[in-house]
C-alpha positions in Angstrom: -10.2 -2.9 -16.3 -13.1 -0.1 -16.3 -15.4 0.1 -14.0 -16.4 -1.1 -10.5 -19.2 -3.5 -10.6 -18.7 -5.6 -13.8 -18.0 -8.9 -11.6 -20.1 -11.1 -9.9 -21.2 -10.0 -6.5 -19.6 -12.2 -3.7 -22.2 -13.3 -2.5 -22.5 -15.8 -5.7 -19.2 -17.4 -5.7 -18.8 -20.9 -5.7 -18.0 -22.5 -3.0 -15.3 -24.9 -1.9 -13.0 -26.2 -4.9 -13.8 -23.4 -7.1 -12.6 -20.9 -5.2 -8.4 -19.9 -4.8 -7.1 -21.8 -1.9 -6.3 -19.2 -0.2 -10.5 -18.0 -0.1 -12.0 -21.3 1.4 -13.0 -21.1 4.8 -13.8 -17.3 4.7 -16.8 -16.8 6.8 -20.7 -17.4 5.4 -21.3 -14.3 7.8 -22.6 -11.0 5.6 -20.9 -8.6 7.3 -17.6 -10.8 6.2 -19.1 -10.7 2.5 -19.4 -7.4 2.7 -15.9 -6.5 3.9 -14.4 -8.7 1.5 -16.5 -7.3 -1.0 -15.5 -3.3 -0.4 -12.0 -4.6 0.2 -11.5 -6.1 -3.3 -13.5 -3.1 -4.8 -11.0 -0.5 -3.5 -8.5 -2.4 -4.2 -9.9 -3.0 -8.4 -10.7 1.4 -8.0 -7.1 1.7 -7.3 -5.6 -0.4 -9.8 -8.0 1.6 -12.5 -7.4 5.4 -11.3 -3.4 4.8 -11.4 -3.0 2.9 -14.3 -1.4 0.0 -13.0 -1.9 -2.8 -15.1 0.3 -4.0 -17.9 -1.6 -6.8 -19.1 1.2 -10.2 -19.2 3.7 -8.5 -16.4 5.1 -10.0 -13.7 4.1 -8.5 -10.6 6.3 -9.4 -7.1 4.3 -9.5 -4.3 6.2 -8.1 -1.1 5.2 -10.7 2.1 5.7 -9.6 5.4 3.6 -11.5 7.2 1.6 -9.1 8.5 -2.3 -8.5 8.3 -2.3 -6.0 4.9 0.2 -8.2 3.0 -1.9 -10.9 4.0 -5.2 -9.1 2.4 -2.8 -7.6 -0.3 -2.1 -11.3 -1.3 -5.4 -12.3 -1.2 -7.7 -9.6 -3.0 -4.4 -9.9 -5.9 -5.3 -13.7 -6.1 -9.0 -12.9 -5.9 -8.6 -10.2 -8.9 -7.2 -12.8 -10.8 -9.0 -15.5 -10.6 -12.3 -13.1 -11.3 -10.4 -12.7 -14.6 -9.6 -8.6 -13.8 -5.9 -8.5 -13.4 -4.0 -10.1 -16.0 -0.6 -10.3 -13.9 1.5 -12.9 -12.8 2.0 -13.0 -9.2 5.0 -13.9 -7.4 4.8 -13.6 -3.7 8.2 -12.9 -1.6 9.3 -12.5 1.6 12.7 -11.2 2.4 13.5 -12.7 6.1 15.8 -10.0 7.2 17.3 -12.3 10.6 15.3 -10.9 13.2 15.5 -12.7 16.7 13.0 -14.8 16.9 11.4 -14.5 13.3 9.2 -18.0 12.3 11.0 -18.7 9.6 8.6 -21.4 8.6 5.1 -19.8 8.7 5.2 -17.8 5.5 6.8 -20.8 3.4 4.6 -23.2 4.8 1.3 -21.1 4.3 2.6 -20.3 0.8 3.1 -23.6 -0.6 0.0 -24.9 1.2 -2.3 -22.6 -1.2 0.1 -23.9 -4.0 1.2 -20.0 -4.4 4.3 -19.1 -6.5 6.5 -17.9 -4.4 10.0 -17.0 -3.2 11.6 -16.7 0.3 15.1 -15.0 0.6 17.2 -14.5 3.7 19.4 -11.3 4.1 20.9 -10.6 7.6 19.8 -6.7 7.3 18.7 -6.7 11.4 22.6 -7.0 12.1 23.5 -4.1 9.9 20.3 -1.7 11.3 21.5 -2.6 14.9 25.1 -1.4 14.3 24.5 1.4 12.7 21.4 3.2 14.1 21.0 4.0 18.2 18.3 2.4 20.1 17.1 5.7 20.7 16.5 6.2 17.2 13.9 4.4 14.6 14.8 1.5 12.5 12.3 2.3 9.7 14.4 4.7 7.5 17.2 2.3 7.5 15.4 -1.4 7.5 12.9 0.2 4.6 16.3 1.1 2.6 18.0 -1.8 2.9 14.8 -4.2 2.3 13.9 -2.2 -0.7 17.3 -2.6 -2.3 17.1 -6.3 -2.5 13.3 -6.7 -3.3 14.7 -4.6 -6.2 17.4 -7.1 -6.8 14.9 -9.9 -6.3 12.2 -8.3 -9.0 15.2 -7.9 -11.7 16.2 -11.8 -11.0 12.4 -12.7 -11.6 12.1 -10.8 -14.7 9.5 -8.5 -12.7 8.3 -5.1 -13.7 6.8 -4.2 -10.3 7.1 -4.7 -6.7 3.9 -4.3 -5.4 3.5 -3.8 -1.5 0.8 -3.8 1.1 0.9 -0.2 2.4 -3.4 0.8 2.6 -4.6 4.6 2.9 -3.7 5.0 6.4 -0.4 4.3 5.6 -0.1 7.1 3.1 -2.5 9.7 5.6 0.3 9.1 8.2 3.4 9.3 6.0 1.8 12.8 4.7 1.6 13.8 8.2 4.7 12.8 9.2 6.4 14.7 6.0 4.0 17.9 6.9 4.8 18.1 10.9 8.6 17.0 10.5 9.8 16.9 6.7 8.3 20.6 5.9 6.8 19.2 2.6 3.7 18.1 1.4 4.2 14.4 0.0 2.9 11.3 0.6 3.6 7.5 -0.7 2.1 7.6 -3.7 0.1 4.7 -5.0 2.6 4.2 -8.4 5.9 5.5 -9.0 9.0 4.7 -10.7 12.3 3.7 -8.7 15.2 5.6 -8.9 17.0 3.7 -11.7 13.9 3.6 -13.7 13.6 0.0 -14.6 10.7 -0.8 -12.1 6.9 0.3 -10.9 6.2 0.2 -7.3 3.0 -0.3 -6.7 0.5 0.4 -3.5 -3.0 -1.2 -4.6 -4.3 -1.2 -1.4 -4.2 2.8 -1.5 -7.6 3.4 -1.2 -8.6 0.8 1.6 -8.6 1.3 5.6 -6.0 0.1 8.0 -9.3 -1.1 9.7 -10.4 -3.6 7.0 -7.4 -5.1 6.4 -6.9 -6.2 10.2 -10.6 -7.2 10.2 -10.5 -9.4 7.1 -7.3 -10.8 8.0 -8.2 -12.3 11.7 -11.6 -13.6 10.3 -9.3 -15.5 7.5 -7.5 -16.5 10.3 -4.4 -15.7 8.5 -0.6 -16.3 10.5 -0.3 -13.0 11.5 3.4 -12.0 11.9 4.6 -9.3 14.1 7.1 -6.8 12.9 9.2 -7.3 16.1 12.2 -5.0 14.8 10.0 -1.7 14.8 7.8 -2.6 17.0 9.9 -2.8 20.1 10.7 0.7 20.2 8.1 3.2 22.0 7.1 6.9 20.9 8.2 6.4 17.1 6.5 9.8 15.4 4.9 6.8 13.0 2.7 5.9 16.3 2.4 9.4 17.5 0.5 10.5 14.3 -1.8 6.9 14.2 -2.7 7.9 17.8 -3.8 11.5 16.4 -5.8 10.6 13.7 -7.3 7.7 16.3 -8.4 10.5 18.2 -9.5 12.9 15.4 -11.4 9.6 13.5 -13.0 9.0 17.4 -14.4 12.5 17.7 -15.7 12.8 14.0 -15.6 9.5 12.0 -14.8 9.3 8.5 -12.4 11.5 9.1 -9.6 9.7 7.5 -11.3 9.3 4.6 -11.9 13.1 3.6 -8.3 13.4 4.3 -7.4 11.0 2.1 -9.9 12.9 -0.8 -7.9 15.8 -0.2 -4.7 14.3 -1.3 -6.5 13.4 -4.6 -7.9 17.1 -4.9 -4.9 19.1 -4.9 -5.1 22.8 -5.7 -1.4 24.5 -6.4 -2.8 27.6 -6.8 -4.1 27.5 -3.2 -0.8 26.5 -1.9 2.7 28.2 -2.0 4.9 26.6 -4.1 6.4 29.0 -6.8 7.7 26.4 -8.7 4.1 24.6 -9.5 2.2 27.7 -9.6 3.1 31.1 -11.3 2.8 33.5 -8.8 4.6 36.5 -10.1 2.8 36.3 -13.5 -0.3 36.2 -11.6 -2.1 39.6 -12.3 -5.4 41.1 -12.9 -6.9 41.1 -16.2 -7.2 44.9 -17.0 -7.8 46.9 -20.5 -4.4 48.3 -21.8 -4.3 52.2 -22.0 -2.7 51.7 -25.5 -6.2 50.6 -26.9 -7.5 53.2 -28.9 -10.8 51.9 -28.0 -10.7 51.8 -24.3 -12.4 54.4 -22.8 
């Protein structure tokens, strides 16, 4: 895919039939249009800049059930049905026993849009209560454990990627977190390889706002699940740092965004690293005395 503009604008599509079933009854409104429109172009600028696309793989879709895997899904389906992202998609939720989790919604929805898909259940909540303090976040170890079997899950599928919903502010907040507690600069990148090498994971979302994806996903009217497990604990450093660049976004908007160019405009010679910048073969360029001809 090159380019941002070669399809159709949205405001042309067909309507009922034509369209994925998981598109009809999106709003006629134009502010919608346009949302949906900057939504699926981030999402096609993203795909481009970090090389994502192996044309004939088998992407797995990671399903939460929350608003951006929701408009992850959709702007995937979208891209392929426009013809620009020649993947197979295979959506999958991994239902991890949470109290309380619908364990019906996310089938349901799925096979009512006739979506590939795959549902697994893996107590995980039972081993993250056990082991980590109530005092203490969940993410670190529910992240570990969930990624381990979508792993598992991709190689059963014959998939080369997991691909998952996380959008820029996402990645500004995990850089901030890494900056005021890790003592590194680092971020989630939008494509890396895992650890054993055999699979991408992929963030196309990368370049689009927290802010449109909960937008787009309420007008769509989508079954919105909440991440209970997290979300029950108060003063994470995850919500201390949204509620910082709230405020900073509040007092000078578009704020997130220039932060976000930053991380794609990375200068090591302006930083301190040694080991990506030569510093101690840093030197002035100056004539050498042995030169004959220097004066």
């Amino acid at each position: 895919m090159t380019g941002t503009d070669a399809f159709e604008p949205i405001g042309n599509d067909p309507a009922g039939d034509d369209l994925p079933s998981i598109l009809r009854g999106a709003p006629d409104g134009l502010e919608f249009r346009k949302l949906r429109k900057r939504i699926i172009r981030q999402t096609r600028e993203a795909i481009d800049a970090y090389g994502m696309v192996t044309p004939g793989a088998r992407w797995l879709v990671c399903l939460s059930g929350g608003k951006d895997s929701y408009t992850l899904l959709a702007a995937l389906i979208e891209l392929q049905w426009r013809g620009l992202l020649p993947v197979e998609l295979l959506a999958c939720n991994l239902d991890q026993g949470q109290p309380g989790f619908p364990a019906t919604v996310l089938p349901e929805f799925l096979a009512s849009h006739a979506i590939p898909h795959r549902i697994e259940y893996r107590d995980t909540y039972s081993i993250i209560t056990e082991k980590v303090p109530s005092t203490k976040t969940y993410c670190a170890l529910c992240s570990r454990l969930r990624r381990g079997h979508l792993y598992r899950i991709a190689r059963e599928e014959g998939c080369e990627a997991i691909v998952l919903g996380h959008h820029r502010d996402d990645i500004l907040e995990t850089f901030m977190l890494n900056l005021f507690h890790g003592g590194r600069l680092a971020a989630m990148p939008p494509k890396l390889v895992n650890e054993d090498g055999d699979l991408m994971v992929l963030r196309p979302l990368a370049h689009v706002a927290e802010a449109d994806c909960d937008r787009f996903a309420r007008a769509m009217s989508f079954p919105i699940i909440p991440c209970d497990l997290c979300g029950s604990q108060e003063g994470l450093q995850r919500a201390q740092v949204k509620a910082l660049l709230d405020q900073w976004e509040a007092r000078t908007p578009g704020r997130r965004q220039v932060m976000f160019k930053a991380l794609t405009n990375v200068r090591p010679s302006h930083l301190a690293d040694p080991t990506l910048f030569d510093f101690a073969g840093l030197a002035p360029a100056s004539a050498d005395p042995r030169d004959p001809e220097t004066p």
